[in-house]
C-alpha positions, 0 to 999 in steps of 0.5 A, spaced: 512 515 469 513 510 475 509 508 481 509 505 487 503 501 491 503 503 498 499 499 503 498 501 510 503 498 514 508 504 510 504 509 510 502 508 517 509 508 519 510 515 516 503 517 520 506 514 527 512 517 526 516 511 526 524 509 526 523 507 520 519 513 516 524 517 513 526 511 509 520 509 507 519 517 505 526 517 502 523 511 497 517 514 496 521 520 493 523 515 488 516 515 484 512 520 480 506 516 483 503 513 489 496 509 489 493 505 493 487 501 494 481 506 497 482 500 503 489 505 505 484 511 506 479 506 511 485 502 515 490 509 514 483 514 518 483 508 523 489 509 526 489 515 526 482 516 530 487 511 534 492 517 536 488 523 534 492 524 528 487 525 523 488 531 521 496 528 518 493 522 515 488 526 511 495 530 509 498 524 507 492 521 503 492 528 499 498 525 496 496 518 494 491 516 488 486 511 491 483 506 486 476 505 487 475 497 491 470 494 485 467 488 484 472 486 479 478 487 485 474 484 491 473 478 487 480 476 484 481 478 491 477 472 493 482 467 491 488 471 489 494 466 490 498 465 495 494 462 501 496 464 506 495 473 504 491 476 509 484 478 507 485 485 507 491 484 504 489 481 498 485 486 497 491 490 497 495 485 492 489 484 487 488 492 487 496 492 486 495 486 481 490 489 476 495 496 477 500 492 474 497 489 468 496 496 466 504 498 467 500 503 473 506 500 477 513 499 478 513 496 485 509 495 491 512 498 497 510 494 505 512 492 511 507 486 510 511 480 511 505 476 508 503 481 502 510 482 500 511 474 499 504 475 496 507 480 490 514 476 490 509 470 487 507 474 482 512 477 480 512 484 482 518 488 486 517 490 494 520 495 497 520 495 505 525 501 506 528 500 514 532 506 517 
């Protein structure tokens, strides 16, 4: 079986319909299993209430495995390498991070230039599909 961790900025794109949502669903169509952060469910409904699209962001969540932000995640979060990671971020790469170990993942896909130089460090392949 393999898996992708999906962060908000793809999935976003595939929410908003943008240029770019095809290929990111093409991507996606690669891998047995999507997971994501719980994190994904709270930036992915924010921005659906942002344009009334609530309704598709819940579809889209139903086909993600979100993994529960434990104390164990937020802590590596803390001081998860590299630096520069935003904060919401590096609770997407431990999250990623910890999948990994546990070979639940293969790849994490994102359009976050920060987050993806965060899972190229430690190692892991990134995928940020464009049309």
């Amino acid at each position: 079986m393999t898996g992708v961790y999906l962060d908000t900025s793809a999935v976003g794109r595939v929410l908003l319909g943008e240029p770019d949502s095809q290929a990111v669903l093409a991507a996606l169509s690669r891998f047995d299993q999507h997971v994501a952060s719980r994190l994904l469910r709270i930036e992915l409904r924010r921005l659906a209430l942002r344009h009334d699209l609530l309704d598709h962001a819940d579809q889209l969540l139903s086909a993600i495995a979100l993994v529960p932000m434990d104390e164990a995640t937020l802590e590596a979060a803390e001081t998860v390498p590299p630096n520069g990671v935003a904060t919401l971020d590096a609770i997407h790469l431990a999250s990623a991070l910890r999948l990994a170990a546990d070979v639940l993942i293969d790849a994490v896909l994102t359009h976050d230039t920060r987050l993806a130089e965060g899972a190229r460090h430690h190692g892991l392949e990134v995928l940020a599909p464009s049309p």
